[in-house]
C-alpha positions as CSV (number, residue, x, y, z in Angstrom):
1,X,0.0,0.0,0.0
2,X,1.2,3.2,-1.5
3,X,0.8,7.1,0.5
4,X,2.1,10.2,-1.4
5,X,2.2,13.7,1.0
6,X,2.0,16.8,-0.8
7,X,3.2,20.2,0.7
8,X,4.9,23.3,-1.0
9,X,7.1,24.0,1.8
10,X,10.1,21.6,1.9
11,X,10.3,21.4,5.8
12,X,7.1,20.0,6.5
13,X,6.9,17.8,3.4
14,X,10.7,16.0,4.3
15,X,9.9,16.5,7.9
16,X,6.7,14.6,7.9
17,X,8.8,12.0,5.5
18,X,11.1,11.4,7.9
19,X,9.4,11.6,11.8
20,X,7.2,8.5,10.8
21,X,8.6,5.0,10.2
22,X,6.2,4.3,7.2
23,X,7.5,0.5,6.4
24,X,6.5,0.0,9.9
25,X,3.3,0.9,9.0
26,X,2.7,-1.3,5.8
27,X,3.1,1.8,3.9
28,X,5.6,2.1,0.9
29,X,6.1,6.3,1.0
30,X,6.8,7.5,-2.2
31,X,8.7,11.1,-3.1
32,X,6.7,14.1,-1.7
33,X,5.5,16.1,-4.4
34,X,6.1,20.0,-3.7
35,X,3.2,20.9,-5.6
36,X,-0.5,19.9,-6.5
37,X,0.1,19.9,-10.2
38,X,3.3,17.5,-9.7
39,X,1.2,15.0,-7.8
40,X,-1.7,15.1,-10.7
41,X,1.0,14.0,-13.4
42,X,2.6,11.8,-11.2
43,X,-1.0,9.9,-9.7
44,X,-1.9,7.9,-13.0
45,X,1.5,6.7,-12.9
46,X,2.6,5.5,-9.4
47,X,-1.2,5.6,-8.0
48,X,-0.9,6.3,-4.4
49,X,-3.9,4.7,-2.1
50,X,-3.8,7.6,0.1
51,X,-3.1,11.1,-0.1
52,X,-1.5,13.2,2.4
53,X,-1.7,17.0,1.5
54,X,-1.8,20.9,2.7
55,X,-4.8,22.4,2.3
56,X,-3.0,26.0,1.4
57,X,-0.3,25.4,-1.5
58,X,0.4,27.6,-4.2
59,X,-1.2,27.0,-7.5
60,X,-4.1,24.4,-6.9
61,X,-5.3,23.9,-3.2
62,X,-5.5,20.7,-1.5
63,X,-9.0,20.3,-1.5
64,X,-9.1,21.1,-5.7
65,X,-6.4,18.2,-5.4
66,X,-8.7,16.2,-4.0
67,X,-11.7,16.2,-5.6
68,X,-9.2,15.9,-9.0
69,X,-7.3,13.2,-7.7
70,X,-10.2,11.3,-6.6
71,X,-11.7,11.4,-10.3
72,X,-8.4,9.8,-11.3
73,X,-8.1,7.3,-8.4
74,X,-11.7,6.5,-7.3
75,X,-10.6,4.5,-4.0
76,X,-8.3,7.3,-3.0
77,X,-8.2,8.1,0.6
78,X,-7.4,11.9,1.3
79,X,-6.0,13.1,4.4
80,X,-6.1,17.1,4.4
81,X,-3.2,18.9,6.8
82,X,-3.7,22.1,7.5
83,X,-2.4,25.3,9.4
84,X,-5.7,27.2,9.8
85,X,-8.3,26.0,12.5
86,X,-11.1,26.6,9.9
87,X,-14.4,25.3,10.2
88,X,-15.3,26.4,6.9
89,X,-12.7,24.2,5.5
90,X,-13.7,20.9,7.5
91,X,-16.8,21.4,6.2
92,X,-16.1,21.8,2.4
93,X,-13.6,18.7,3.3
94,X,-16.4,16.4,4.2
95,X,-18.5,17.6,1.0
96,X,-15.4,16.5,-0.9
97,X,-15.6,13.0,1.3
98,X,-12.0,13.5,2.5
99,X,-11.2,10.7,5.0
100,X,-9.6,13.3,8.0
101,X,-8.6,16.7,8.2
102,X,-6.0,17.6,10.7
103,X,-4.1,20.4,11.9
104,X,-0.5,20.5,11.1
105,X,0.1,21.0,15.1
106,X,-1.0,17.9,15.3
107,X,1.2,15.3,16.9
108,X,3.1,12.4,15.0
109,X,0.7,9.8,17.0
110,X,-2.5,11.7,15.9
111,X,-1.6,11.7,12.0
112,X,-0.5,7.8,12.6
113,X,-4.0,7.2,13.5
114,X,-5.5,8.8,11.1
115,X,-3.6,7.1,8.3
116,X,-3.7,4.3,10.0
117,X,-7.7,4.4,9.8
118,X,-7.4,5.8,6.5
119,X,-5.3,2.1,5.6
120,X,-7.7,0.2,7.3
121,X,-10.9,1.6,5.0
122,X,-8.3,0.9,2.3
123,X,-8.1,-2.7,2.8
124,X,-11.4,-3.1,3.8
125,X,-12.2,-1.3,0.1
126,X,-10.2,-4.4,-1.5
127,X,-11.5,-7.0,0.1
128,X,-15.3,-6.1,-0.7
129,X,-13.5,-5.7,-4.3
130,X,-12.2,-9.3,-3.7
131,X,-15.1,-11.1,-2.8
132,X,-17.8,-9.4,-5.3
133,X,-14.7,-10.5,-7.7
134,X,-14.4,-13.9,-6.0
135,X,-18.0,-14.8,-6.9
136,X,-18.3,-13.5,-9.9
137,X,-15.5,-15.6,-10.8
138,X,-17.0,-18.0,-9.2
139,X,-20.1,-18.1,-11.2
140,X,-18.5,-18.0,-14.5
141,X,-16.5,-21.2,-13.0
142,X,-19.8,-22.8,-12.1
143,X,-21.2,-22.3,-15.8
144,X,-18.1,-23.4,-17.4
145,X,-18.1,-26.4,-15.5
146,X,-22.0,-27.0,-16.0
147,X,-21.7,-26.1,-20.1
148,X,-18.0,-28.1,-20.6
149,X,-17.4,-30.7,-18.4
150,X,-21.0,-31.5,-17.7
151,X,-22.7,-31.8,-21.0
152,X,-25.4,-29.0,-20.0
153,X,-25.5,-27.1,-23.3
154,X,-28.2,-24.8,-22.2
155,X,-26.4,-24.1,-18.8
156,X,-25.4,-20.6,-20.4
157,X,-28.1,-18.4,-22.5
158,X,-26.7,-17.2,-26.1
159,X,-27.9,-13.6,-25.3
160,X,-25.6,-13.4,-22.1
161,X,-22.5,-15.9,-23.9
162,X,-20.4,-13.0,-24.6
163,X,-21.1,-11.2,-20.8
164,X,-19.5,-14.7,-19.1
165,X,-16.9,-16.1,-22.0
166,X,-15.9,-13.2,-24.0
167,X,-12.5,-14.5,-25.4
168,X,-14.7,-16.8,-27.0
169,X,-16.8,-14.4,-29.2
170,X,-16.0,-14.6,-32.5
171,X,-16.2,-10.8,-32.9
172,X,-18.9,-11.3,-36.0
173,X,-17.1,-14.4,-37.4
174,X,-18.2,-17.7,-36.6
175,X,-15.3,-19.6,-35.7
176,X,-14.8,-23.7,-34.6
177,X,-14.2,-24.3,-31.1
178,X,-12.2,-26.6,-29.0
179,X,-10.7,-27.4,-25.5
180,X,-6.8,-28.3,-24.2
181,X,-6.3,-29.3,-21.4
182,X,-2.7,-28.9,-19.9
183,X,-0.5,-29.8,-17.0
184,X,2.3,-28.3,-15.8
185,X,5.6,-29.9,-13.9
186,X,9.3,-28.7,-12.9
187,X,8.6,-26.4,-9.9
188,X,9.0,-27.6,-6.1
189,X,7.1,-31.1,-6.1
190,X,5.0,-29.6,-3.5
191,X,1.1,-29.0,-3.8
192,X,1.5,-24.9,-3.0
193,X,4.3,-25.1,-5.8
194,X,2.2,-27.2,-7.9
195,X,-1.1,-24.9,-7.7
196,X,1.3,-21.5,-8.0
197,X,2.6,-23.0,-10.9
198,X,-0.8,-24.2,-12.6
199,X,-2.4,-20.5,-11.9
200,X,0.8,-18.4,-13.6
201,X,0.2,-21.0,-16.5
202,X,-3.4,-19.9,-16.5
203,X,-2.8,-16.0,-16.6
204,X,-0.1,-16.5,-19.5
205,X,-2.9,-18.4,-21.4
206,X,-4.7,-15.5,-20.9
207,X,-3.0,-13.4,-22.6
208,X,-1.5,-15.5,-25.2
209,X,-4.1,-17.8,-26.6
210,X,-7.4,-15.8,-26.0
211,X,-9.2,-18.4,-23.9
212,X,-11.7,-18.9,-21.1
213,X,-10.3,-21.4,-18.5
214,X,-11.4,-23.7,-16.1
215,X,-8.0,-24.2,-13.1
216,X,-8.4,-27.7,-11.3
217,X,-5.8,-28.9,-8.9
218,X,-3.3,-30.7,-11.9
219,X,-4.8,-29.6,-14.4
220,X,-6.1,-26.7,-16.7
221,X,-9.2,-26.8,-19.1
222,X,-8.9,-24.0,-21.5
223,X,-11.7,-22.9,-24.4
224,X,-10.7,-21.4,-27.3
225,X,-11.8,-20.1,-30.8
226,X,-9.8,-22.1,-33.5
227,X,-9.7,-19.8,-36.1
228,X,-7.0,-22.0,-38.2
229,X,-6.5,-24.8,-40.1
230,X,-6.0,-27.8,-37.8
231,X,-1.9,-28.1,-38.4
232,X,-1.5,-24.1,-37.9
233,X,-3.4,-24.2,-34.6
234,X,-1.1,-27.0,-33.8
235,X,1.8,-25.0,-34.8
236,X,0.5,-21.5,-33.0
237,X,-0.5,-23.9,-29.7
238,X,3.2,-25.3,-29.7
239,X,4.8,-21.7,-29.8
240,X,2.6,-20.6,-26.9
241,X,3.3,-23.2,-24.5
242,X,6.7,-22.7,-25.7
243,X,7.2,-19.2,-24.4
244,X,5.0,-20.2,-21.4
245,X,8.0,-22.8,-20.5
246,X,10.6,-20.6,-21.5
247,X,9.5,-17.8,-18.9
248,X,8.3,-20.1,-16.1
249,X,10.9,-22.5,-16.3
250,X,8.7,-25.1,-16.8
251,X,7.2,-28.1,-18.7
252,X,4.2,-28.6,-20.2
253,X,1.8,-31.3,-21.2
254,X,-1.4,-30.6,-23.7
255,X,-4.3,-32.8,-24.9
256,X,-6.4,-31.4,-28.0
257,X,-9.8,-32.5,-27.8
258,X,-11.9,-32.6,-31.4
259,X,-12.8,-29.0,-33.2
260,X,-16.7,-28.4,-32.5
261,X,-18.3,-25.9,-34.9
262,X,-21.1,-24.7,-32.5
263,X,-20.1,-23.3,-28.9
264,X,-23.2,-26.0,-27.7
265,X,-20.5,-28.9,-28.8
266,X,-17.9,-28.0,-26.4
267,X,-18.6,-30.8,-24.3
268,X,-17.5,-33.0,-26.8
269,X,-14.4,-31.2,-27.6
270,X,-13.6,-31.6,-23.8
271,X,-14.8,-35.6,-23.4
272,X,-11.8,-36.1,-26.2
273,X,-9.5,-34.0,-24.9
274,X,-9.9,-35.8,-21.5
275,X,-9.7,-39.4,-23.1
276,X,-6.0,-37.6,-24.8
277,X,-4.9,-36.4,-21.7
278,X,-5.2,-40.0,-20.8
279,X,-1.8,-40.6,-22.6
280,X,0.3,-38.1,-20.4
281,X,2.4,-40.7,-19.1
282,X,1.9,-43.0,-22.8
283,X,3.9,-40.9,-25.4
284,X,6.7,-38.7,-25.7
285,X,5.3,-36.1,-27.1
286,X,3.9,-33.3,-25.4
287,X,1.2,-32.5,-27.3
288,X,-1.0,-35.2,-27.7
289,X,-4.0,-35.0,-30.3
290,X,-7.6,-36.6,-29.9
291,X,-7.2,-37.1,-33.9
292,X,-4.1,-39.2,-33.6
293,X,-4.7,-41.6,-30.9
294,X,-8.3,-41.9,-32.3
295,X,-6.8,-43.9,-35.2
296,X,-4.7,-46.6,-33.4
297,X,-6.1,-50.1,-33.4
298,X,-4.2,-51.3,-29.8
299,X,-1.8,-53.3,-29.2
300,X,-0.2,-56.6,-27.6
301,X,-3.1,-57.2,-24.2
302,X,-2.0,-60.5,-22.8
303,X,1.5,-61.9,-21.6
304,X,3.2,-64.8,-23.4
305,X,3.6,-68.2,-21.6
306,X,7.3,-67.2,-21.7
307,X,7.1,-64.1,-20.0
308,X,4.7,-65.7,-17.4
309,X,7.7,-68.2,-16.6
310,X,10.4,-65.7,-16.4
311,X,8.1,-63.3,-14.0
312,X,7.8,-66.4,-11.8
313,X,11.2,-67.1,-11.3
314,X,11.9,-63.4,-10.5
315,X,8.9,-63.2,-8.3
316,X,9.9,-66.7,-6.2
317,X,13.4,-65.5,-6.1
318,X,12.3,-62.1,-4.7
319,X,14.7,-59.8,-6.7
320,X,13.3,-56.3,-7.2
321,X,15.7,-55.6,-9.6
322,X,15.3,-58.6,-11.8
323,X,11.5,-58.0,-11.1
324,X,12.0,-53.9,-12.4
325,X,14.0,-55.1,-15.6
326,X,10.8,-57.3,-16.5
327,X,8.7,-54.2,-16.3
328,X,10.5,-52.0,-18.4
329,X,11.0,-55.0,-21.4
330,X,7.2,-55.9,-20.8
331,X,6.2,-52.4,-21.5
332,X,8.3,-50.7,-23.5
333,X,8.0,-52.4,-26.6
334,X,4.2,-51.2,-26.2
335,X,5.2,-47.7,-25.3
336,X,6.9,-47.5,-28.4
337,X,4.1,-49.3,-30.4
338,X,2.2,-46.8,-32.8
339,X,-0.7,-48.6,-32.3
340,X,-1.0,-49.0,-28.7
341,X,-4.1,-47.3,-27.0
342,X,-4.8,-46.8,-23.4
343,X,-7.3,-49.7,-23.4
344,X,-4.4,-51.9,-24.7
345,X,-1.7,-50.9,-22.7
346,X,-4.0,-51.4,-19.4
347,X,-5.0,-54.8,-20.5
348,X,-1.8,-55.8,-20.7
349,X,-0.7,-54.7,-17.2
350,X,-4.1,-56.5,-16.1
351,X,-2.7,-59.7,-17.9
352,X,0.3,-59.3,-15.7
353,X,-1.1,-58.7,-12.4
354,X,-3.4,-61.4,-13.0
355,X,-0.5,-63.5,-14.0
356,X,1.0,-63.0,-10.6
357,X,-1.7,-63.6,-8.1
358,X,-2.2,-66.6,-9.9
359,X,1.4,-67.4,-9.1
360,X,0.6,-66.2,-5.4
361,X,-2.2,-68.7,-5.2
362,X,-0.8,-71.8,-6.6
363,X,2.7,-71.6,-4.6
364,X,1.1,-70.7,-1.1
365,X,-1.1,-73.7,-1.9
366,X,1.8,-75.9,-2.4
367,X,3.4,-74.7,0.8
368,X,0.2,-75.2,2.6
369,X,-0.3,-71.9,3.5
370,X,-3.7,-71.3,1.2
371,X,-4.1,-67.5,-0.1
372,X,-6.6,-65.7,1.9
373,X,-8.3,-62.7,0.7
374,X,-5.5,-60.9,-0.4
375,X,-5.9,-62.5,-3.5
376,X,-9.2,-60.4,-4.8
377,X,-6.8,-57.8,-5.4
378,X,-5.9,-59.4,-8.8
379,X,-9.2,-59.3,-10.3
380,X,-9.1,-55.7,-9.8
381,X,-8.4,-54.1,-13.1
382,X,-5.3,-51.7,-12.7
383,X,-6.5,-48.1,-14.3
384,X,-3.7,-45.6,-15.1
385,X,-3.4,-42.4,-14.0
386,X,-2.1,-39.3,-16.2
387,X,0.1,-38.5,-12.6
388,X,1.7,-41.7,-12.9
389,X,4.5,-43.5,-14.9
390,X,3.1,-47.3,-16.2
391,X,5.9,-48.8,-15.4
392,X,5.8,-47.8,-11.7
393,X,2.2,-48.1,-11.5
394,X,2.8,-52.5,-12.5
395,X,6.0,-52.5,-10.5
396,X,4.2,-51.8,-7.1
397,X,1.8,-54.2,-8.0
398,X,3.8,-56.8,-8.4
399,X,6.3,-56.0,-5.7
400,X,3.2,-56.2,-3.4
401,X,2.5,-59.9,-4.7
402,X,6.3,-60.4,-4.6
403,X,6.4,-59.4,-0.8
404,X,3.0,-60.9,0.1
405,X,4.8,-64.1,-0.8
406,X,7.9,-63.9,0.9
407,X,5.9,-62.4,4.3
408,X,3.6,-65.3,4.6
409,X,6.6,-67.5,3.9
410,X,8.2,-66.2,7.0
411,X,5.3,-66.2,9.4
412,X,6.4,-68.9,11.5
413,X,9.8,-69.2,9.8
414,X,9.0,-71.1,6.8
415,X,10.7,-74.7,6.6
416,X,13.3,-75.6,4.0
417,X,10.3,-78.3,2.7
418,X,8.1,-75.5,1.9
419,X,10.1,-73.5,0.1
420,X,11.3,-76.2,-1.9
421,X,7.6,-77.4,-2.8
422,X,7.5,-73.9,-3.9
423,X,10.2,-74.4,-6.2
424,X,8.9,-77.2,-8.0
425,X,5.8,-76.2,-8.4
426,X,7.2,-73.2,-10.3
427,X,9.6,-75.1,-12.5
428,X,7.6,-78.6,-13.1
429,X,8.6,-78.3,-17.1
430,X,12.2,-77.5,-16.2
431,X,14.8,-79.0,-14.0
432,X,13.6,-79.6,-10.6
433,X,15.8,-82.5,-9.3
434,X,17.8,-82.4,-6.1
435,X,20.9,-80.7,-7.2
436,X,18.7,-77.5,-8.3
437,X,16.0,-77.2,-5.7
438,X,18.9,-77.7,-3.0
439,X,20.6,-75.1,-4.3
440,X,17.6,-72.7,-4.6
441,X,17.0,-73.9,-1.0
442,X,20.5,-73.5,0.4
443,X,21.1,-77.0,1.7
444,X,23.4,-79.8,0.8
445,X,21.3,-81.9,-1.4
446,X,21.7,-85.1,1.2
447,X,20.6,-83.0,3.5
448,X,17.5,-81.4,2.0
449,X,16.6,-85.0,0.8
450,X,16.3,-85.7,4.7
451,X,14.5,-82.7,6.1
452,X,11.8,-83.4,2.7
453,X,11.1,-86.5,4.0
454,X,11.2,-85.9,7.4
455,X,8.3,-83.3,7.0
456,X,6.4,-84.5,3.9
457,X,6.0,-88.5,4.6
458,X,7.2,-88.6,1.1
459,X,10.6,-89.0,-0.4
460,X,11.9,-85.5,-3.0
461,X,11.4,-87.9,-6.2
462,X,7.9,-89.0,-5.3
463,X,6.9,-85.6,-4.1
464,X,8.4,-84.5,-7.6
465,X,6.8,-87.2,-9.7
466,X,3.3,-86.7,-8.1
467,X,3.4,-82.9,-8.6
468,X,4.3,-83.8,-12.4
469,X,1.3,-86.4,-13.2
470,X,-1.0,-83.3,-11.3
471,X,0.0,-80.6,-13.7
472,X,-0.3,-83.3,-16.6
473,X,-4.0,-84.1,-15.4
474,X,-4.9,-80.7,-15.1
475,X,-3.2,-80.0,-18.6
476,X,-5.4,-83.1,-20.3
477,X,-8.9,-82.2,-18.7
478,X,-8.5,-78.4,-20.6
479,X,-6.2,-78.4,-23.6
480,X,-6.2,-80.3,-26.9
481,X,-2.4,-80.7,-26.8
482,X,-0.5,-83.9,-27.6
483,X,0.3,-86.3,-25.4
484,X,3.7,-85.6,-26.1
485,X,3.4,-82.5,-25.9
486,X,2.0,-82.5,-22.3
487,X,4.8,-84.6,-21.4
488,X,7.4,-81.9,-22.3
489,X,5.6,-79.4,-20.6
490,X,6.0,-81.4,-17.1
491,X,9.9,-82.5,-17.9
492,X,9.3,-85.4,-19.6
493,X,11.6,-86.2,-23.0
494,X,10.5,-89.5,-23.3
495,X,6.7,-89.9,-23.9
496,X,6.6,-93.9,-23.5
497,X,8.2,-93.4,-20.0
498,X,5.6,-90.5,-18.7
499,X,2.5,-92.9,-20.0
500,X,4.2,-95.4,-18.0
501,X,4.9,-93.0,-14.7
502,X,0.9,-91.5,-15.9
503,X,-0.8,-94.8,-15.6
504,X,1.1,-95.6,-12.7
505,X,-0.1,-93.3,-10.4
506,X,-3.6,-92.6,-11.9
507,X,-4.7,-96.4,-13.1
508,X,-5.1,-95.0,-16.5
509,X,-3.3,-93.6,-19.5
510,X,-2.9,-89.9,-20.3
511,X,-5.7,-90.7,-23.4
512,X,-7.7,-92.9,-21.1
513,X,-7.9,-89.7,-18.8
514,X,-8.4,-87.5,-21.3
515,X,-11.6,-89.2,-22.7
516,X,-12.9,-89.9,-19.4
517,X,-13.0,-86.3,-18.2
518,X,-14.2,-84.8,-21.2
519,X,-17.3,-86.8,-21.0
520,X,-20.6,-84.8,-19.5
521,X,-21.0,-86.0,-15.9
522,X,-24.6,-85.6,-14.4
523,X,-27.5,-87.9,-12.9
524,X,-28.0,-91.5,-14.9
């Protein structure tokens, strides 16, 4: 707050300058004026917010000062000094609304108060200004998010359009329409930072795109009147958010939503533009148009059988780093796929996610600690989130799995047996004799064959062979697959021998059991 004193002679204009502390008083005291002509030139320039003046000065008095100054500076608060106990001149002071007239015997304390009153109205002025600006912004808020973001096309009356969004009259013309919506990053990773950032982003919109905005707390929805070809509004939106980074040392993310040719469509623009903003985290570019991604088909949505083994392995051996490095390969051939889509890209980190519960389930089962509830949390589809990278969003999934594991493991210190069991059941196809497990185990295989049979009833090779003919059973009840080619997917080279070791332990032969399960079972 600004207060400007005003008196012809030099010793009362410095002295007055100088016997108050004015920083202490919120003030900022700019250079007395000697004159009431200099303080007219000077007002539309440095607009004091209160006026300290003579009332007798040479030239123009301080009351013709006044009522000038306060045509210039309609807030102005006017604080008459004067030499002359006059009662003539209070009164044509109040007719003039002057805030306080005071004699210039008065003492320091008396013109404090007085300015300090005169500071108070002041801020009292601006924050009446602020609220009745408040709402109205407000209201034009509530309409844009009624009209834009809600779909209610009548929610603002043509007649009044141009009162409540003018940036986006056409001026005569009749212009398309659409919405961006932006984010903005590289400040403090704080939330005041973040919402500081997000509002400077808005005013320089303001002034260089000729938009009406909408400021969330990531995000800002902006309206504006495309009055180029599709490729130059492109061109003209990249060279604004390029001087908006330049100046705020920041960076920038924008999602076009579809041109509209009637204002009434800008709902559609914006439902578009949101599904583009979708792909923050998706592509590297940082514009991102609701005509480009609209054309991709999708891409890969399920895991191999391959990567299904390796993410086993990783996740039984509980190596974050491994378990990382199969994230990133996983996803970022798709990142780099023209054709993948949000949908796709999700599906495929569902596929995973579902891939590891399912892991979760059938090794605690083996162990004989059965999955409780935790394991709903797989059939809960993963959604992305524009805030958050894909990769990290999948890693934290499957680190949870990874970590649900190994905790339920150690509840009750987990026995060498169990974590072997676990082992096998992960690697039936693959080597899972005594040498490996042991080793996965950490025991001399002599001794692990002791402790297995100690605690299962069972010797290792039974236990190993029974787990085998399981899978193969559970294999021939659901897939059409050769018999050989069941046999190689439980570790078997030699078919003869597994039909041997099949009928062995189930009475039956792997086409015997095959036939017998796929017939219909019901009442005779």
């Amino acid at each position: 707050m600004k207060i400007l004193i005003v008196d012809d002679e030099v010793i009362i204009r410095t002295g007055l300058a100088k016997v108050i502390k004015w920083d202490e008083l919120g003030l900022e005291l700019l250079e007395p004026a000697a004159s009431a002509e200099e303080a007219l030139q000077r007002l539309a320039k440095e607009r004091p917010n209160i006026l300290l003046t003579d009332i007798r000065m040479t030239g123009k008095t301080g009351l013709q000062l006044a009522e000038e100054a306060k045509l210039l500076i309609p807030g102005l608060e006017v604080i008459i000094l004067s030499g002359y106990d006059d009662f003539s001149y209070a009164q044509q002071a109040i007719r003039q609304e002057v805030s306080d007239y005071l004699l210039k015997t008065s003492r320091p304390e008396d013109i404090i108060r007085a300015v300090l009153r005169a500071k108070q109205r002041v801020e009292e002025k601006w924050a009446a200004h602020s609220q009745d600006h408040f709402k109205q912004k407000e209201a034009v808020h509530r309409l844009f998010e009624r009209w834009v973001i809600n779909g209610e096309a009548n929610a603002v009356d043509s007649s009044s359009f141009s009162v409540y969004f003018p940036r986006l009259d056409g001026g005569g013309r009749d212009p398309s329409y659409q919405i961006v919506i932006l984010s903005a990053e590289g400040w403090e990773d704080t939330a005041v930072s973040g919402s500081l950032l997000h509002f400077a982003v808005e005013n320089m919109l303001h002034d260089l795109l000729s938009c009406e905005t909408l400021l969330e707390k990531k995000r800002i929805i902006a309206a504006f009147a495309a009055d180029r070809g599709a490729e130059e509004t492109k061109r003209h939106l990249r060279s604004v958010f390029h001087k908006i980074e330049q100046l705020l040392k920041c960076s920038l993310f924008a999602a076009l939503g579809r041109r509209v040719e009637r204002k009434e469509e800008l709902h559609d623009s914006y439902v578009t533009a949101a599904a583009a903003f979708g792909y923050k985290t998706l592509i590297a570019e940082s514009l991102c148009d609701f005509a480009d991604i609209v054309q991709r088909k999708g891409g890969k949505t399920v895991c191999t059988h391959e990567e299904e083994l390796e993410l086993s392995s990783i996740l039984l051996e509980d190596d974050p780093v491994a378990l990382k490095g199969w994230v990133n390969r996983l996803l970022q051939a798709q990142l780099e796929d023209p054709q993948m889509t949000l949908a796709s890209m999700e599906a495929l980190i569902h596929s995973a996610v579902i891939a590891a519960h399912r892991w979760l389930e059938r090794v605690l089962t083996a162990t004989g600690r059965p999955l409780a509830a935790e394991g709903s949390e797989g059939s809960v589809p993963l959604r992305l989130k524009p805030s958050v990278q894909p990769k990290d969003a999948l890693f934290q999934r499957l680190y949870s799995v990874m970590k649900m594991y190994h905790n339920r493991l150690a509840e009750g210190q987990a026995t060498h047996a169990q974590k072997a069991m676990a082992y096998i059941e992960e690697h039936l196809g693959h080597d899972v004799g005594l040498q490996q497990v042991a080793k996965h185990v950490h025991l001399h295989p002599n001794h692990l064959s002791e402790v297995f049979k100690k605690e299962t009833g069972m010797t290792f090779g039974d236990y190993v062979t029974r787990q085998k003919i399981r899978r193969a059973t559970e294999i021939l009840k659901v897939s059409p697959a050769k018999v050989s080619e069941v046999a190689a997917r439980v570790g078997y080279e030699d078919v003869k021998y597994f039909s041997q070791i099949f009928k062995k332990y189930t009475g039956k032969t792997p086409s015997e059991y095959r036939e017998e399960a796929a017939q219909p079972t019901g009442p005779s």
